[in-house]
C-alpha positions in Angstrom: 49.5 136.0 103.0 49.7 132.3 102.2 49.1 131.4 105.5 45.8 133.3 105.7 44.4 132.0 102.6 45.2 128.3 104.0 43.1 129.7 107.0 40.5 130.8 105.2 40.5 127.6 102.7 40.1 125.0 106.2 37.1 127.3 107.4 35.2 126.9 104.3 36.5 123.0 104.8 35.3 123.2 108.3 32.1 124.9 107.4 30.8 122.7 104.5 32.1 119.3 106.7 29.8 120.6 109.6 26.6 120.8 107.6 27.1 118.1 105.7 27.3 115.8 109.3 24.5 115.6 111.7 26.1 115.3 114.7 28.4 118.2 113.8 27.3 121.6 114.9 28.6 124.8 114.0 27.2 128.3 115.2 28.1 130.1 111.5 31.1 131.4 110.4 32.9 133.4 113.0 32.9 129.6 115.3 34.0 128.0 111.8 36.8 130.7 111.8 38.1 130.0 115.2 37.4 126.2 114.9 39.7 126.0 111.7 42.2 128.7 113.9 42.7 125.9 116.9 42.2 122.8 115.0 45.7 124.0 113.2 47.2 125.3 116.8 46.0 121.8 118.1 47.9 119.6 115.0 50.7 121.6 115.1 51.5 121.7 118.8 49.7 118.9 120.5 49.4 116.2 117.8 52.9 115.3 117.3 52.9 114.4 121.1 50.4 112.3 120.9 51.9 110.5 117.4 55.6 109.8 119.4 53.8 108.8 122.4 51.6 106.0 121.2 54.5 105.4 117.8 54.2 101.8 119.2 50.6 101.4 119.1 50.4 102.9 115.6 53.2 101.3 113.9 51.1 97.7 115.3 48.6 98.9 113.7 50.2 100.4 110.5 49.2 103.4 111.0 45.0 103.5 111.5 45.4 104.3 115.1 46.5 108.0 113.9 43.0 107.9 112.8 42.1 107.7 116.4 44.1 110.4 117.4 42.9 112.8 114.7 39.4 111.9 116.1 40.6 112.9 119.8 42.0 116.2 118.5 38.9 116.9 116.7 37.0 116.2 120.2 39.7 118.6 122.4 38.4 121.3 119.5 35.3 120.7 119.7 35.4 121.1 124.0 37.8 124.8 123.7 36.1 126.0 121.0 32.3 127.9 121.9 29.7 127.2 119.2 31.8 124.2 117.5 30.2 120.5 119.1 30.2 117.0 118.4 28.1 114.5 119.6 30.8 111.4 119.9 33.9 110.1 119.5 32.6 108.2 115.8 31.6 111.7 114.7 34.3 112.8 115.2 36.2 110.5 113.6 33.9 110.9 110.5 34.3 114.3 110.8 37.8 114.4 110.7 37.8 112.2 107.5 35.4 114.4 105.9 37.2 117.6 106.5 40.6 115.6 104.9 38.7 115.1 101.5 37.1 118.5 102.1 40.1 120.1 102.7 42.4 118.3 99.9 39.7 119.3 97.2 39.4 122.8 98.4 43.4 122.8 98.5 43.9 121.3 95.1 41.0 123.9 93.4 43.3 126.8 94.5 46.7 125.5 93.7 48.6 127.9 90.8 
């Protein structure tokens, strides 16, 4: 059940993020549903690759280039997913920034 709920909470994220950006598009809630769906599937499968391939990178940079990385993740998303686009790679990367404080609000409203 919790699981669902945290599904539900990063499609409302996903949802208010994408109309809050410009050069986010989203085709209503069913392509924020499956967005928030493979966004997860994506950071929990593909993302730790990425973070142990380029540890080197990141730890010269202390950290910002995961920043990067959460904007190339967004982009992968944004390419499997039909009705979910973004127009560039800075988009994304605002994007993904937005849907973090989006997403730590919504997360912190619910909390018991």
């Amino acid at each position: 059940m919790k699981i669902i709920i945290s599904w539900l909470i990063n499609t409302v994220a996903v949802t208010i993020a994408a109309y809050v950006m410009p050069g986010v598009r989203l085709d209503g809630f069913w392509a924020a549903f499956w967005t928030a769906a493979v966004l997860g599937l994506v950071n929990a499968v593909i993302k730790p690759i990425f973070i142990i391939l380029t540890l080197p990178i990141n730890i010269l940079t202390l950290g910002l280039f995961t920043l990067v990385i959460n904007a190339m993740m967004i982009l992968l998303v944004g390419k499997l997913v039909p009705g979910f686009e973004i127009d560039g790679f800075w988009w994304a990367m605002l994007f993904s920034i937005v849907l973090t404080i989006i997403n730590a609000i919504l997360n912190a409203m619910t909390k018991e």
